[in-house]
Steps between C-alpha positions, in 0.01 A plus 500: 500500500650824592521617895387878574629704813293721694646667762300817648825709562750392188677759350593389197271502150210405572459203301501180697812341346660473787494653910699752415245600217192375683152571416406795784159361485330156482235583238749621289696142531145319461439730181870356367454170581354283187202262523541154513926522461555402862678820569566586886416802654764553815435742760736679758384567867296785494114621458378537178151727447281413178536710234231434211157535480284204444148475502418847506656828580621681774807419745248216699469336170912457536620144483752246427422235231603139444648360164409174403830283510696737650674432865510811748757431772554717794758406786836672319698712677644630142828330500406133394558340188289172563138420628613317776705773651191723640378487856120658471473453862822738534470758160076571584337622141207672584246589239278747693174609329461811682160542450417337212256252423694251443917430538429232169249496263456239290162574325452305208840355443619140417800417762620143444672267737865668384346842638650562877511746767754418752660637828293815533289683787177619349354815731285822463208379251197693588247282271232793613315645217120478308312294636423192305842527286810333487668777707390339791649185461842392567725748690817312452397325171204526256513175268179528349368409148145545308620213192539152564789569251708675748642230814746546725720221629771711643704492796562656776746419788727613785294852528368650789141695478418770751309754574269483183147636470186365293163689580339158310656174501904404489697712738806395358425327172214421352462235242164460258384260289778316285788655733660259661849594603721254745539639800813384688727576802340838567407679794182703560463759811258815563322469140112615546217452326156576527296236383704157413866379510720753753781356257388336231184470308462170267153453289463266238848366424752242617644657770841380682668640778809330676708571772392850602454691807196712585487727772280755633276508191182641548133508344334790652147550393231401756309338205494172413815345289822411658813356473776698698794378278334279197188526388401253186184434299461260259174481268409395123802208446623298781871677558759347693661709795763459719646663849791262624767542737441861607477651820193736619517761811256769636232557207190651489186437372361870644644750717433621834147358455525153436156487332416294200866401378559164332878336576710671687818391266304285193162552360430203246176505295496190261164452269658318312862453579749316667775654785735357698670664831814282533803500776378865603518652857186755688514706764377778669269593225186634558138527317135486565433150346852276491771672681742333277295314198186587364402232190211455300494213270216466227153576516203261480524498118920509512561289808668185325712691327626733781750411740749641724778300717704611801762289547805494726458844660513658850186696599623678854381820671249606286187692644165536320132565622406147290755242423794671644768238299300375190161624397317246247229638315293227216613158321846413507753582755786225562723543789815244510807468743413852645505643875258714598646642843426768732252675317219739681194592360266764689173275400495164345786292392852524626634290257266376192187696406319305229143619333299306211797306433606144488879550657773224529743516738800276478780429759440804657616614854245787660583580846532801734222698330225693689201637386259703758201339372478234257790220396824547616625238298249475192163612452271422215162745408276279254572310140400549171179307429650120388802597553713213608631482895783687621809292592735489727765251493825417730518831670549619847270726645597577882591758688222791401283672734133670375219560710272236312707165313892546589609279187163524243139668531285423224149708413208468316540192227879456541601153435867357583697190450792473746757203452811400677516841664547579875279783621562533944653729747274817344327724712181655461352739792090402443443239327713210279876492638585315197158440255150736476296445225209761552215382274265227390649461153840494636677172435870360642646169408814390705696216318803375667578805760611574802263711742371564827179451665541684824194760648475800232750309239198499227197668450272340259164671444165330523454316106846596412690190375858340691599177405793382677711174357829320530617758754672549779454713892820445629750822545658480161847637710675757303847570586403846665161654447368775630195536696341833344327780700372867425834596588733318344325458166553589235886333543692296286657294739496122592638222335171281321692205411398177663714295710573131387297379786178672353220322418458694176861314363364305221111521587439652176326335176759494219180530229396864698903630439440776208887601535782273501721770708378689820507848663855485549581417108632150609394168346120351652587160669262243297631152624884442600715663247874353473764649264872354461774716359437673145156372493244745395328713730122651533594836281700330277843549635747240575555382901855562580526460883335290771430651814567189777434742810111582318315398816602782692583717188163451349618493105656218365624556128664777314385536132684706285354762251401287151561573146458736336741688723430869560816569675699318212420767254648795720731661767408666745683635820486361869336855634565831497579576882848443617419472838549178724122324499695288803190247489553271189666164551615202269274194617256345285189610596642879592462615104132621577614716773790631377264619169260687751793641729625624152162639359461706827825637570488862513582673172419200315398623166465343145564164314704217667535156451314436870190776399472234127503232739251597705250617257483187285160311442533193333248222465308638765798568752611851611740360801768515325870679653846537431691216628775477783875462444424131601180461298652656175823158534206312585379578168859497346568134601171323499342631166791683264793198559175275374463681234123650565360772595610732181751699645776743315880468541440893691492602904222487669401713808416391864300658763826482737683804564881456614538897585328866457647498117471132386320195513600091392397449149572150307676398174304233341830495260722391800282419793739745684282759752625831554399860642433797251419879532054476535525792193672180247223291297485176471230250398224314784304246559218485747397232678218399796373302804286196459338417833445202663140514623308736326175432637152430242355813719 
């Protein structure tokens, strides 16, 4: 494995040996590099223009190429003599197309999992050139094949795409058939497109993006299509596709005019396939159809083998002339652990739009939306002919305000199954506060609920069908709702939790829970769970601390992170802001909001042992945080002097800082706990909250 410099301003000869005799250009330290010997491209702060020709002539045709199992590392300010040294948050690469079609193109060429672009901005593709060719695809990056024999599995982190161009599809990459690169820790702002994918463009492979950033990503045409940031389409096999822990802001499905654009941030066409949206955050994105989420999952002919899952994500401040959070279109859409909050949709469905589908919606909270006409909360247009009934199960649906059914309006032959859900204190300004079901082949089956019956609450049509059983009237008494108005909604305020002196405590039927956590990621109270010291807990953990005080506290148990241990394979720093946070403390139960206070301290950027913590999803459970000074001994003396729990002889960070510079950190060698700078690694374990009455609702 050899390593080659490129440096855009060396001075020496020219031939990569070292920074003094960098490579001037990139291509000419791709051309060096040799396939499939793990050589490593290093590049020096600086921008770097394409230099070849590929695909055709002419200086639009310019563009870098990959090399199949070689690494291309920007970040390097041209003085370091290990990986780890570069900063490519500090030393900015920028590969700037300039015009051309495309900053990368990978047409027709086999990159394998050892093939990786890393720490690079990717600007100035201009994919804008005959109609109905590949110039149009891909500003940033073209991977695109027309053999089966050529994949890609490559990878691609820690780069920033802006300000690319596709007059087609892919405004920053593009990925065909059999191109399936992993996409992770990137960040995605002011890409365009004209017909699918602002930032990427997936079709027909097994697509996986993690931990990115999207911003301001746009699909302009005022055609059909969509997808502001992502757009994906899967046909012929059933592919697998992921989008998990990423973070979506201001896209566009159609400028100016919003007029016929499909997701605002994703656009998800499954027929066949499978997709699942995972521990991702929505907001302020905008579109015709879904503000934030447009899916379609299977046809008539591929429905059973088409599915698409949101689960554990934020929908918030999204606008959209139909379904202004999540726009369901055919078959199978799940929806688990998700809140759908303060959306506003100019027509029918604030929050959930669903047509000819059969939904399921899972531990769900969807309050604060508005809508002017139809649904603020969910509204359902019709079912595929024997389609099975839509579902909704343990949710909360309060809180929304819609000039006909506040919480759920259903049309034509809707049919829905509610269980162990609350739906009360929704608005609506005509007709159906809280239910309207406008048609004779309309049909609603509350099982185990909680709503009201006041003047206006539900509007049932003449032959449409409401059957009503095992539920409750009574004010279900949240902790602090919000009474919604034409004012105040859309809003993402009030607190939709239920007292313990609500009626809906334990009303629910343990055979209707689909989940076995809730809304909040915490474990679903089925009978009265007891755990003792080291016994094992509902993700798998072990329970090292008792919480005596719970009844005013609310959670109980601590359960710490099980094996195998993430954090026991790295280190990792405390943060990279020396600057007093002045708001963590040591207590047990203070390690969750010492992780946020951490996570949103200004200047917070990058990898630390609270953002691992945080993002972790095991067994079902994403609550997970970095624990206290306090927690962390809990840990120490109730699990590793028993000799469980799998820990190393190594330090382990807390979430307590002792000053601006350092924080406590623990020996599991000694037991001793110290302070050290926030920029040292060491080791972590995370750890989370089991409450004492999670409720069957």
């Amino acid at each position: 494995m050899a390593t080659i410099y490129v440096k855009y301003n060396a001075i020496g000869s020219n031939n990569g040996s070292s920074w003094t005799n960098a490579y001037t250009s990139l291509q000419s330290g791709i051309t060096a590099a040799v396939s499939g010997t793990s050589d490593q491209i290093w590049v020096s702060a600086g921008t770097y223009y394409p230099t070849i020709q590929v695909g055709g002539t002419g200086s639009t045709n310019n563009s870098f190429t990959m090399k199949s199992g070689i690494a291309i590392y920007g970040g390097f300010n041209g003085t370091e003599t290990g990986l780890t040294q570069r900063n490519y948050i500090t030393n900015v690469v920028i590969l700037n197309g300039a015009g051309c079609y495309h900053v990368f193109n990978n047409t027709d060429l086999t990159l394998t999992s050892a093939t990786i672009l890393d720490g690079f901005t990717i600007s100035g593709g201009t994919a804008s050139g005959v109609t109905g060719s590949t110039y149009n695809f891909g500003g940033g990056i073209l991977n695109y094949t027309t053999t089966a024999v050529k994949t890609n599995t490559s990878i691609i982190r820690n780069c920033r795409f802006t300000s690319n161009f596709s007059n087609d599809s892919g405004g920053a990459i593009y990925n065909s058939r059999y191109h399936s690169p992993n996409i992770y820790n990137c960040s995605f702002d002011n890409n365009t497109t004209y017909y699918l994918g602002g930032a990427i463009f997936s079709q027909n492979n097994n697509t996986i993006v993690m931990k990115c950033n999207f911003y301001n990503n746009k699909k302009i045409s005022s055609l059909g299509n969509g997808g502001g940031a992502i757009a994906i389409l899967s046909s012929y096999n059933i592919y697998v596709n992921n989008i998990s822990n990423c973070n979506f802001y201001n896209n566009i499905a159609n400028d100016i005019i919003i007029n016929g654009g499909f997701g605002g941030a994703l656009y998800i066409y499954d027929d066949p396939g499978i997709t699942t949206i995972a521990n991702c955050f929505f907001s302020g994105n905008t579109a015709e159809y879904g503000g934030a989420i447009y899916t379609r999952a299977g046809s008539a002919l591929n429905g059973d083998s088409s599915t698409i899952t949101i689960k554990n994500c934020i929908v918030s401040g999204n606008t959209a002339t139909y379904g202004a959070g999540i726009f369901n279109d055919t078959q199978n859409t799940i929806i688990n652990n998700t809140k759908i909050i303060g959306n506003s949709a100019s027509q029918q469905a604030g929050g959930v739009y669903n047509r000819y589908g059969r939904p399921i919606l899972n531990s769900c909270l969807i309050t604060g939306n508005k809508a002017i006409n139809y649904a603020g909360g969910i509204y359902c247009n019709a079912v595929p002919s024997g389609s099975t009934i839509s579902q909704v199960n343990n949710c909360t649906i309060s809180g929304n305000y819609a000039a006909r059914g506040g919480a759920i309006a259903l049309i034509t032959t809707s049919k829905y199954y509610i269980r162990n859900s609350i739906l009360s204190g929704n608005v609506a300004n005509v007709f159906g506060n809280n239910l309207f079901l406008d048609a004779s082949g309309c049909s609603m089956n509350l099982d185990h609920c909680q709503y009201t019956t006041n003047t206006n609450d539900n509007y049932i049509f003449t032959g449409a069908t409401f059957i009503v059983t095992n539920s409750t009237t009574s004010d279900p008494v949240f902790v602090d709702p919000i009474i919604p108005t034409s004012e105040n909604a859309p809003n993402t305020l009030g607190d939709y939790r239920i007292k313990g002196t609500s009626p809906c405590v334990n009303a629910g039927l343990n055979t209707n829970i689909s989940l076995s956590i809730d809304v909040r990621g915490q474990q679903r109270k089925i009978g009265n769970l007891q755990y003792n010291i080291r016994d094992a807990g509902p993700a798998g953990g072990l329970i090292f601390y008792i919480n005596t005080n719970y009844l005013v506290d609310g959670w109980r148990y601590l359960e710490a992170e099980p094996a195998p241990i993430s954090g026991d394979t790295v280190n990792i720093r405390f943060s990279n802001v020396n600057n007093l946070i002045g708001t963590t403390l040591n207590i047990a139960g203070s390690g969750s909001g010492n992780t946020a206070n951490i996570l949103s301290q200004s200047g917070y950027i990058g990898d630390s042992a609270a953002l691992e913590c945080s993002i972790l999803n095991i067994n079902g459970y994403s609550d997970w945080y970095c624990p206290s000074k306090d927690e962390l001994n809990y840990m120490y003396t109730n699990l590793f002097l028993y000799g469980v729990g799998n820990f190393s002889l190594s330090g382990y960070w807390s979430s307590s800082e002792n000053d601006a510079e350092n924080a406590y950190r623990q020996s599991f060698n000694t037991g001793f706990q110290s302070s050290s700078s926030k920029a040292t690694t060491f080791k972590f374990r995370a750890c989370r909250k089991i409450y004492s009455s999670v409720i069957n609702t």
